[in-house]
Phi, psi and omega in degrees: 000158208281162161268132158350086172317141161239073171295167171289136163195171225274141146235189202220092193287154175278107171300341173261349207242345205047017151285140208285147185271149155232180177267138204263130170302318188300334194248351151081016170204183192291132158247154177249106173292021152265294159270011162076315180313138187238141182238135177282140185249162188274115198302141166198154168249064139299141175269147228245093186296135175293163159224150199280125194276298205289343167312310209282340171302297174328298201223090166287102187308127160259085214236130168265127187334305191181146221019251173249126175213175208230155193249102188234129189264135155257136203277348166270323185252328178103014189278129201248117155217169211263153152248174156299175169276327181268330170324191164216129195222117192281320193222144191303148193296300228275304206244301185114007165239170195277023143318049161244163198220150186259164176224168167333187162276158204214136192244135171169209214286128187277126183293165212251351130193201204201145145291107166289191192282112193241312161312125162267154150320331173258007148282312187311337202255332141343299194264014182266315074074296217238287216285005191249351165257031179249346172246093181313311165320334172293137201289142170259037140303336191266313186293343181243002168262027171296153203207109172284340189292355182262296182335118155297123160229121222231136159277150174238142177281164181239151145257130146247139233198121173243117197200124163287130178245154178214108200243103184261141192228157154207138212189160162283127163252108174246146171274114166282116161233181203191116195267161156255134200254147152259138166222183180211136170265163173261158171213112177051051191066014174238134187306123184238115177282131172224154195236170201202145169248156190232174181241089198260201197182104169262098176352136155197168200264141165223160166219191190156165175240153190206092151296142181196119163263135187266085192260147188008088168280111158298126179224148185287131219211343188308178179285139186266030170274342186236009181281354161292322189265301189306307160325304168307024160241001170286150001245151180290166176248092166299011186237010160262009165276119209262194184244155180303129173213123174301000173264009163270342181254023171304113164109353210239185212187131163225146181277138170287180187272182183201325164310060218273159176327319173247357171288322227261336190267342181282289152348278197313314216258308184304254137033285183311281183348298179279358169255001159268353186254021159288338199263299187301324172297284214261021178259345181272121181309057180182165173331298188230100190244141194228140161060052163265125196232126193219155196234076175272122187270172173196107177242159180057056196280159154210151209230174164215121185277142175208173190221146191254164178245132178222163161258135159263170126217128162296175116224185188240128083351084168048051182054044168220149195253115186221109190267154149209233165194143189254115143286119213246041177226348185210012160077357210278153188242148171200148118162175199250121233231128185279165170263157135321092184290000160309288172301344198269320176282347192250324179267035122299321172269309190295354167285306192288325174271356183263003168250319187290351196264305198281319181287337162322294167320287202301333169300306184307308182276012175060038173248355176243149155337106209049034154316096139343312180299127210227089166310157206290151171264000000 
């Protein structure tokens, strides 16, 4: 790996030891993991700005997070996340692996807040624990080798997309009603007439309009080699959010967006789309609706970039790489735990003698067919 800049930027020294402080989830403050002293971070009220999205397209801020930071790629998932400039990253956050390499410095859009960190690293090793002893199949080299110096704590980035919608629609609407049928059966070899109710639907055209405003459409911004598993820690408490400040992320990593401003508004508006035509579906008065067709405007959009807290941790499987990830504001668990193929053959076998055991019994006790068995006289 390239060697590492170290520009200056801001960090947060410990007032009693001058050692660097990170932000502690339990106490919700800077702590010195030397001398134990916390420091409270100071709270302000600023309001957490909405920003006008089509200005920001013309002229998109190019903003440093906070002083100087640095840009580090893992050259395997392609997963990007921003540093201080004095950090380090031996192995990637995302994958585990140590393919990274540092870049430039990094510039863009800034956030605009964050969920801090509420899940400590030694709650992570609690619910990994508890979520590994739900997956039997899992080799149990694994349920006893957690390692907390391997847990990652990484922010992902979010777009939040706020827009008044205005949707002129038009679609069939069916009405269920229901005719009597005659048919006819044979009974003891003779025809017998019987009626039936059958269920038909009669069809008509409606059109209409459905205003709807659209507060914070969540969009994933992450990289999309993990955006899958990062989804399964959804959903965040979006009423836990605070305005950005760099000292939650003293000790801690934010992912860069991968998600750019309008592709992510591309996203949102896809998400409004199946929510206005669910809604719009069920405001039309009828049975059934089909060749729901809709012309939707959207104005006074507003965005905000903001970053969720998640724990990552990797490991390697028989030369396969398998994550898995903590939401670190609600403890929610998301990844997939390899099997054992030991265990996997063993309880198959032991399934197959326990069929074979149980028609053994029944056989024995003459309750299956072609019982041998002659009770005693």
């Amino acid at each position: 790996m390239e060697d590492i800049s170290t520009k200056k930027t801001e960090q947060f020294p410990c007032a009693s030891c001058g050692a660097f402080v990170e932000f502690d989830p339990e106490t919700q403050s800077l702590k010195c993991s030397y001398c134990g002293n916390i420091t409270k971070i100071e709270e302000i009220d600023n309001e957490i700005t909405e920003h006008d999205f089509t200005e920001s397209l013309d002229h998109e801020p190019k903003e440093n997070w906070q002083g100087h930071t640095k840009l580090v790629k893992c050259e395997k998932c392609g997963g990007e996340t921003v540093l201080e400039s004095s950090a380090t990253a031996d192995v990637c956050s995302f994958c585990g692996s140590a393919h990274v390499v540092s870049m430039s410095e990094f510039k863009g859009i800034r956030p605009e807040s964050l969920i801090p960190f509420s899940i400590s690293r030694k709650q992570v090793g609690v619910l990994f624990k508890k979520w590994i002893s739900k997956k039997p199949f899992a080799p149990g080299s694994l349920k006893k080798e957690y390692r907390g110096d391997k847990i990652k704590g990484v922010y992902i980035p979010y777009w939040t997309y706020d827009s008044n919608t205005f949707s002129a629609y038009t679609a069939d609407a069916g009405t269920y009603y229901y005719v009597t049928e005659s048919y006819t059966v044979m009974v003891d070899g003779r025809p017998q007439r019987r009626t039936r109710q059958v269920r038909k639907t009669r069809w008509r055209r409606v059109s209409g309009t459905y205003p709807r405003f659209f507060n914070d459409i969540l969009v994933n911004a992450s990289n999309s080699s993990n955006r899958k598993l990062v989804s399964g820690l959804e959903p965040f408490r979006i009423e836990g959010l605070v305005p950005y400040k760099p000292e939650y992320l003293s000790g801690f990593s934010a992912e860069r967006y991968a998600v750019g401003l309008k592709e992510g508004w591309e996203h949102a508006r896809e998400e409004a789309v199946q929510i206005l035509r669910r809604e719009i579906t069920r405001q039309i008065n009828a049975d059934e609706v089909r060749n729901l067709v809709l012309r939707t405007s959207y104005s006074d959009i507003k965005y905000r970039h903001t970053l969720f807290p998640i724990w990552i941790s990797s490991y390697i499987y028989r030369n396969k790489s398998f994550s898995y990830m903590v939401n670190g504001q609600t403890g929610r668990f998301s990844g997939k735990a390899p099997v054992s193929i030991p265990k996997v053959i063993l309880a198959v076998a032991l399934t197959i003698l326990l069929i074979i055991l149980a028609v053994y019994l029944l056989r024995a006790s003459g309750l299956l067919e072609g019982s041998s068995y002659i009770p005693a006289m």
